[in-house]
C-alpha positions as CSV (number, residue, x, y, z in Angstrom):
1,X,0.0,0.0,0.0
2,X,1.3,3.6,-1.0
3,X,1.1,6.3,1.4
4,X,0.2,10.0,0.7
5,X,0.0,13.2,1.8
6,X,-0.8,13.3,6.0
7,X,-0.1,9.2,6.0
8,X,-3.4,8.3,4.1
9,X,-3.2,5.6,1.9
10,X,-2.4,6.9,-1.6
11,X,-6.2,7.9,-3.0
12,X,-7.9,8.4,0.2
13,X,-9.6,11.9,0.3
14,X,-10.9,14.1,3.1
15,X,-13.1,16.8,2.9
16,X,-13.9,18.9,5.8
17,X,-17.0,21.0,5.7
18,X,-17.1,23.9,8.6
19,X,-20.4,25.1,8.1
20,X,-23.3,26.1,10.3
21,X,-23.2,21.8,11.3
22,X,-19.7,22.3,11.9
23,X,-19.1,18.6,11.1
24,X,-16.1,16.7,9.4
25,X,-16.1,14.2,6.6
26,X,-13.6,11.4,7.8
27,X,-10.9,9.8,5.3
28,X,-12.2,7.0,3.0
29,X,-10.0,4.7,4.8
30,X,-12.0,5.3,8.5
31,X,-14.8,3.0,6.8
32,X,-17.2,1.7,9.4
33,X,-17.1,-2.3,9.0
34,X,-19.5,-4.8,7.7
35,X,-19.7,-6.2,11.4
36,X,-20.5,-2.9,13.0
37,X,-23.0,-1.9,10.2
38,X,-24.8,-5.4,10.7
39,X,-25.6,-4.8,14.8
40,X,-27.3,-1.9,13.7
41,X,-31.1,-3.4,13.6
42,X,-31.7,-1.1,10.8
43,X,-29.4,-3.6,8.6
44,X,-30.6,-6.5,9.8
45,X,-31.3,-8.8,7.0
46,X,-29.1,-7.1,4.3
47,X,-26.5,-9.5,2.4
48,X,-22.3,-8.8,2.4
49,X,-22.6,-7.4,-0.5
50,X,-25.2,-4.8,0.5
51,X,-23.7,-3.5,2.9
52,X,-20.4,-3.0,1.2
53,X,-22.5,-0.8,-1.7
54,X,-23.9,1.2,1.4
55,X,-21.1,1.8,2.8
56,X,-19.5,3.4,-0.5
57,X,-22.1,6.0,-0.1
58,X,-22.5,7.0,3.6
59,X,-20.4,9.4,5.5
60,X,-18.8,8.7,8.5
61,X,-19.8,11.7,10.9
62,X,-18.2,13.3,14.2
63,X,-20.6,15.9,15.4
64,X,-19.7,17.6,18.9
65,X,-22.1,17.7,21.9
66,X,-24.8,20.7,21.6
67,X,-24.4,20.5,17.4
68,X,-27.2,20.0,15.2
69,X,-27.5,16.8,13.0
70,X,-31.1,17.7,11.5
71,X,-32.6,21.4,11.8
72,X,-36.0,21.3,11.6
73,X,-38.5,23.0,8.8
74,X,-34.8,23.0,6.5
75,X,-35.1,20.9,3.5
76,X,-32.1,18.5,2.1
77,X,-31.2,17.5,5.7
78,X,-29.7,13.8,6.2
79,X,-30.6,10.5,7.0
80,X,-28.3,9.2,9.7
81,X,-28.1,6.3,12.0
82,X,-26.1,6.6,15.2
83,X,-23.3,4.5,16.4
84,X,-21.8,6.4,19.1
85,X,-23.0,8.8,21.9
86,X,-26.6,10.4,22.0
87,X,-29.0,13.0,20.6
88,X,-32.4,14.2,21.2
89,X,-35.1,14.3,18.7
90,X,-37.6,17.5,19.2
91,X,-40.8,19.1,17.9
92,X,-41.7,22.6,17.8
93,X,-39.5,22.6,20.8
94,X,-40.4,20.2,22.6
95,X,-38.5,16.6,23.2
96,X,-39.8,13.7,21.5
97,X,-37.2,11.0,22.2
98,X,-34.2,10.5,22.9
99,X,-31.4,8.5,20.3
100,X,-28.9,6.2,21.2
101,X,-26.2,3.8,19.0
102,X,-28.1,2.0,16.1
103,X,-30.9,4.7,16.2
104,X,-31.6,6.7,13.0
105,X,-33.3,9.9,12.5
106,X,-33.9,12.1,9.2
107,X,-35.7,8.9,7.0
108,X,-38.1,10.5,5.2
109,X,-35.9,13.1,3.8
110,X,-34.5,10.3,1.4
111,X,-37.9,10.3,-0.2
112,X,-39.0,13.3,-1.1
113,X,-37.2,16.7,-0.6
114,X,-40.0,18.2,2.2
115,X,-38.0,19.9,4.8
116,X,-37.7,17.8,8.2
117,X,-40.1,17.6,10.3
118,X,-37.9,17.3,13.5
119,X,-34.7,18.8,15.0
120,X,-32.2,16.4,16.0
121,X,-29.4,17.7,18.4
122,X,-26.6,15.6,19.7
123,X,-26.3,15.5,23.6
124,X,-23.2,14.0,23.6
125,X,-19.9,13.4,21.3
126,X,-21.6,11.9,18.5
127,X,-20.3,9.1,15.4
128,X,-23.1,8.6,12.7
129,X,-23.8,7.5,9.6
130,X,-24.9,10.4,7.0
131,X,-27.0,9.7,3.7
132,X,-28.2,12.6,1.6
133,X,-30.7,12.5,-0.5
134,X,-28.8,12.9,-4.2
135,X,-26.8,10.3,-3.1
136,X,-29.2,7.9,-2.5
137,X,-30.7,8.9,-5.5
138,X,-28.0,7.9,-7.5
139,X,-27.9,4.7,-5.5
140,X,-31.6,3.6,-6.5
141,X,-30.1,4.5,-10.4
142,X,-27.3,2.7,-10.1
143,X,-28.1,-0.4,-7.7
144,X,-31.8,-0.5,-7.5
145,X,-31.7,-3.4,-5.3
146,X,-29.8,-1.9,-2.7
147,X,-32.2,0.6,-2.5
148,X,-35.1,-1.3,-2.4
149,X,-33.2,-2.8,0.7
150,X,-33.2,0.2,2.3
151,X,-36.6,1.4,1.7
152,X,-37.9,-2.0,2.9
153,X,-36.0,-1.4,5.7
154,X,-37.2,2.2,6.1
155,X,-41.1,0.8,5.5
156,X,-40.5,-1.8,8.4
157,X,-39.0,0.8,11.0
158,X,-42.1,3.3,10.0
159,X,-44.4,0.4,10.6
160,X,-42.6,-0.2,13.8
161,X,-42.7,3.1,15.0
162,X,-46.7,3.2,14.1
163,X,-47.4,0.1,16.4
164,X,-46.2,1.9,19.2
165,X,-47.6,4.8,18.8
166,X,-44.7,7.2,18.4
């Protein structure tokens, strides 16, 4: 393996986005692995090679404690599914629930491009998973079973969430 500039593999890019967020985009080489991404529940069920298309398209996220992951009434906010620390999902204000590892938030911004419905704030350091819209986009284009995976998958947590109540 070559090395390049900063001692990333030769290829690897980073891209750092300060913005309002104030959240980083990780090298290509600080993937999240096919294990991890299969003890999130939202995965359950999805083949190797699924997951290895997925994770070609999601950003791995480091948001700081107090920063906001969704901002509610904006449009083209992510989808993202946490695996490490906590946020909390509000309304209007008030506090809906709260999100811990292998939770996701932001799910029916990758179906149409309303703006979100909720404000999700991180309580804590926070890791997650970041899918935006355009990119899943191109991923129903490109590999429509994959994303016929993850709407199933979006369809069963929606049901989910109906039978409770919440």
């Amino acid at each position: 393996m070559s090395w390049g500039c900063a001692g990333l593999p030769a290829g690897a890019t980073v891209v750092t986005k300060f913005g309002k967020l104030g959240w980083v985009r990780l090298p290509l080489h600080a993937r999240y692995s096919d294990d991890a991404l299969r003890s999130v529940s939202f995965f359950e069920g999805w083949t190797d090679d699924e997951l290895e298309h997925f994770e070609r398209i999601i950003d791995r996220t480091r948001f700081r404690a107090g920063e906001v992951l969704i901002a509610e009434g904006q449009s083209g906010q992510p989808f993202l599914v946490l695996t490490a620390g906590q946020a909390e999902v509000s309304q209007g204000g008030k506090a809906l629930r709260r999100l811990e590892p292998g939770d996701h938030a932001g799910e029916m911004s990758l179906l149409d491009d309303s703006p979100a419905s909720a404000t999700v704030v991180a309580t804590s350091d926070v890791e997650a998973l970041v899918l935006y819209q355009r990119d899943f986009d191109n991923l129903l284009e490109t590999i429509p079973s994959l994303g016929r995976r993850l709407l199933a998958s979006l369809a069963r947590w929606v049901r989910e969430r109906a039978r409770q109540g919440s």
